[in-house]
MDTraj code that builds the backbone (N, CA, C; nanometers):
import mdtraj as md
import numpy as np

residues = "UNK UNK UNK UNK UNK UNK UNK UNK UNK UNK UNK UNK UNK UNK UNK UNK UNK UNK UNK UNK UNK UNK UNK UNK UNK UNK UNK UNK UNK UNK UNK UNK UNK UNK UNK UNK UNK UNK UNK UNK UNK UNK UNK UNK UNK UNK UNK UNK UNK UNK UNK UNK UNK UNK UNK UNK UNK UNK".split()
xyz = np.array([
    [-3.3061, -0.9809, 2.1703],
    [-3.1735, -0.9263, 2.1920],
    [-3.0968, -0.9316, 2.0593],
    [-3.0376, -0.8206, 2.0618],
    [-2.9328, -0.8246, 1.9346],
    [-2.8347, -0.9061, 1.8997],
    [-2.7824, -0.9970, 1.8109],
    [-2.7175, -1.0750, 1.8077],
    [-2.5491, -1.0164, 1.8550],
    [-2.5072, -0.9053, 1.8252],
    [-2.4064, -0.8329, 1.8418],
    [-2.3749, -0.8442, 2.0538],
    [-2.5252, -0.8502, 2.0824],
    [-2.5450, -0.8765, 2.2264],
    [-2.4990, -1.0043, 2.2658],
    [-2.5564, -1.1311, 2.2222],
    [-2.5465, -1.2072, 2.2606],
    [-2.4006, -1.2388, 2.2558],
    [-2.3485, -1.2728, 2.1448],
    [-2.1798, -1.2703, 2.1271],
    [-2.1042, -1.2006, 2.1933],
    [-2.1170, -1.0874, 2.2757],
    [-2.0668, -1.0231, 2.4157],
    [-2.0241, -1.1135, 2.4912],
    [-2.2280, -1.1576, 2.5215],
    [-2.2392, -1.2167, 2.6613],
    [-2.1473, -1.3667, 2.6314],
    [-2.1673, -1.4163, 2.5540],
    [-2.1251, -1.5312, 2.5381],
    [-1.9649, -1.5052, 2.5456],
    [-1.9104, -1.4621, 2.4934],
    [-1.7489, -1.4110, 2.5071],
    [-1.7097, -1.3793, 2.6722],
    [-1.7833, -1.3055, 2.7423],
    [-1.7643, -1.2635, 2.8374],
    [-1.7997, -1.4451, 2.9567],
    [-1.8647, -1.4834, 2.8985],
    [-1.9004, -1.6677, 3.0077],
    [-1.7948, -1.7420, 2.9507],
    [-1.7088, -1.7338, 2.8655],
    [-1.6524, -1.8162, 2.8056],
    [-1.4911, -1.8468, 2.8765],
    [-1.5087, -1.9627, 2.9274],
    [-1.3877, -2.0158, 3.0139],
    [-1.2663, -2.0101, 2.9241],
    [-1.2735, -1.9845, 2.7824],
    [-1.0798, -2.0131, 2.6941],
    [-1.0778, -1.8435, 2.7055],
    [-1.1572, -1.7781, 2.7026],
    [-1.1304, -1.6564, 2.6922],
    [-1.0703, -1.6180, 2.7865],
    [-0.9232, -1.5358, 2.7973],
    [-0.8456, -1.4418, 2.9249],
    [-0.9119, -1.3576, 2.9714],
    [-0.8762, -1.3399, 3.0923],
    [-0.9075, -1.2799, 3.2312],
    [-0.8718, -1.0907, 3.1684],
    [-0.7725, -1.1189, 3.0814],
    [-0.7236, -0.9326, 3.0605],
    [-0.8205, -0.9549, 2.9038],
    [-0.9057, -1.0419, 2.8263],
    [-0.9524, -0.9769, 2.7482],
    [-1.1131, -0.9519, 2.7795],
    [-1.1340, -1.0389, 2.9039],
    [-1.2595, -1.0269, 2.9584],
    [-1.2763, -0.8576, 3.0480],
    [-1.1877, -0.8237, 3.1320],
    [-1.1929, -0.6932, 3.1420],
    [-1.1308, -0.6037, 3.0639],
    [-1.1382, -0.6343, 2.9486],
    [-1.1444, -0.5282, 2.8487],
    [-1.2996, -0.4730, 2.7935],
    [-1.3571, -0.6450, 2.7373],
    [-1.4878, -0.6172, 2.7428],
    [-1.5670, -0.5478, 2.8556],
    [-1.5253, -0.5717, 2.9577],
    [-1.6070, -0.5499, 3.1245],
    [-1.5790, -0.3709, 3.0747],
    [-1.4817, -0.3207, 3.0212],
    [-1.4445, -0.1767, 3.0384],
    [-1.5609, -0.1424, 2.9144],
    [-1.6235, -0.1764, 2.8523],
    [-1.6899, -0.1064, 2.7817],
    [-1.8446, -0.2061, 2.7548],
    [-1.9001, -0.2569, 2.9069],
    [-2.0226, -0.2982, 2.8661],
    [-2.1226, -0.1376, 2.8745],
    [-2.0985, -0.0138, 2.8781],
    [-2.2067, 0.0790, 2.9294],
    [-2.1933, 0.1746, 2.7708],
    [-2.1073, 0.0797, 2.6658],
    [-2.0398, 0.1870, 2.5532],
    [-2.1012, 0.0713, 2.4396],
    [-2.2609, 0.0882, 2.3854],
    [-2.3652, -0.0076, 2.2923],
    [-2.2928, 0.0052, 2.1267],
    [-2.2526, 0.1257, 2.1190],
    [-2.1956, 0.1455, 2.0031],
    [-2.0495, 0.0576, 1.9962],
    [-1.9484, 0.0044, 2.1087],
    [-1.8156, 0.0028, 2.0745],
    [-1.8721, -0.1634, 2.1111],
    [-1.9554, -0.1859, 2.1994],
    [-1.9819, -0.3353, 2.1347],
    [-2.0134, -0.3980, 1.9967],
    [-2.1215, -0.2957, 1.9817],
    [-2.1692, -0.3455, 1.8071],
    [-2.0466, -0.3675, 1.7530],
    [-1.9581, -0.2462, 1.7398],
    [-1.8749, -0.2673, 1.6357],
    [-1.7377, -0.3681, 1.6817],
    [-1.7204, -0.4070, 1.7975],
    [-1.6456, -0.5305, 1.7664],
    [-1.6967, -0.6487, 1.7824],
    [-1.8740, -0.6726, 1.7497],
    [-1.9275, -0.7759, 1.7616],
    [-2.0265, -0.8005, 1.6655],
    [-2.0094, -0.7070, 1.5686],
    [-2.1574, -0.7023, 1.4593],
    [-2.1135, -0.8307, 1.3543],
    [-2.0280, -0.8903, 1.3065],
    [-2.0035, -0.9491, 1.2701],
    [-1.8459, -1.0581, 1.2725],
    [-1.8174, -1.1714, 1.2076],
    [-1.7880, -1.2614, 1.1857],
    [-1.6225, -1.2035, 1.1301],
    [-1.5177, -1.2345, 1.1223],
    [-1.4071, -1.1668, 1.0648],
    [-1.3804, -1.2889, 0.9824],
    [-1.3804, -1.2094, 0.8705],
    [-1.3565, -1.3228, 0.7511],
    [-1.1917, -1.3634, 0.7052],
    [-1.1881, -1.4341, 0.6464],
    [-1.0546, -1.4997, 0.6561],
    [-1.0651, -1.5635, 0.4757],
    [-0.9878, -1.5097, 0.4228],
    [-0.9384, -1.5367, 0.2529],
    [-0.7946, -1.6015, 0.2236],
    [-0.7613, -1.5804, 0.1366],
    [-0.5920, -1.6431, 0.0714],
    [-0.4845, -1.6300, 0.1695],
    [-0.4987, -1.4797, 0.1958],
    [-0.4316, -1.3784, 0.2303],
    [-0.4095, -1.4032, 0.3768],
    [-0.4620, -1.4481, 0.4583],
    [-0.4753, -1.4720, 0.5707],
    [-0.5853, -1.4179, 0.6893],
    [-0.5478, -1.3668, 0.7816],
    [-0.6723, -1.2444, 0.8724],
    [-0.6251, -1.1275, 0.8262],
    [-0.7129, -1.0440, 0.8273],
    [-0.6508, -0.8912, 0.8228],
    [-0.7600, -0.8706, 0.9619],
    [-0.7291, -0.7357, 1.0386],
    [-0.8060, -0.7314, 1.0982],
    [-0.7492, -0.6945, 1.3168],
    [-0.7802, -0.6366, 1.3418],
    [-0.6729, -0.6174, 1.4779],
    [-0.7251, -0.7219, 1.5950],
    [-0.6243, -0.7742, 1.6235],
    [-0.6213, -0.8858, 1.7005],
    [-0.6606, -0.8589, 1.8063],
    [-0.7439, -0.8826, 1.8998],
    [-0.7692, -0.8825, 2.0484],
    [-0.9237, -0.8928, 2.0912],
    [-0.9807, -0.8327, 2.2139],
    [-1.1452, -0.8811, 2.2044],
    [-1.2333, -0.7872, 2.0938],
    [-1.1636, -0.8905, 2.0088],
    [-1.2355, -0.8619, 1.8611],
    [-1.3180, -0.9753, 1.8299],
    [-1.4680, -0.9981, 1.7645],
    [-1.5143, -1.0860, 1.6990],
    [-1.4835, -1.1273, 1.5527],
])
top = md.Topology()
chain = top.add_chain()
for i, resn in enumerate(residues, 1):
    res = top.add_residue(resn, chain, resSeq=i)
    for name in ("N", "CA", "C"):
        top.add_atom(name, md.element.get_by_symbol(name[0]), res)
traj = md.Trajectory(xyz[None], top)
């Protein structure tokens, strides 16, 4: 399984995670492309602070 996968699933079992960001994910488990891309990687964090849009984002 793709790692981009697993970090879904794991987000989606995850008890701190909200109920409105879990059916957000739930709205796009049948959409492989819009998972990858808010799960292909790690959001990095510099001087500057986050850049980056806040919500069920990885």
């Amino acid at each position: 399984m793709e790692e981009y996968k697993i970090k879904y699933n794991e987000w989606l079992k995850d008890p701190i995670i909200d109920e409105e960001s879990k059916k957000e994910l739930l709205s796009i488990k049948e959409n492989e492309e819009e998972i990858e891309d808010r799960f292909y990687k790690d959001l990095e964090f510099g001087t500057a602070g986050l850049r980056g849009i806040i919500g069920a984002r990885n």
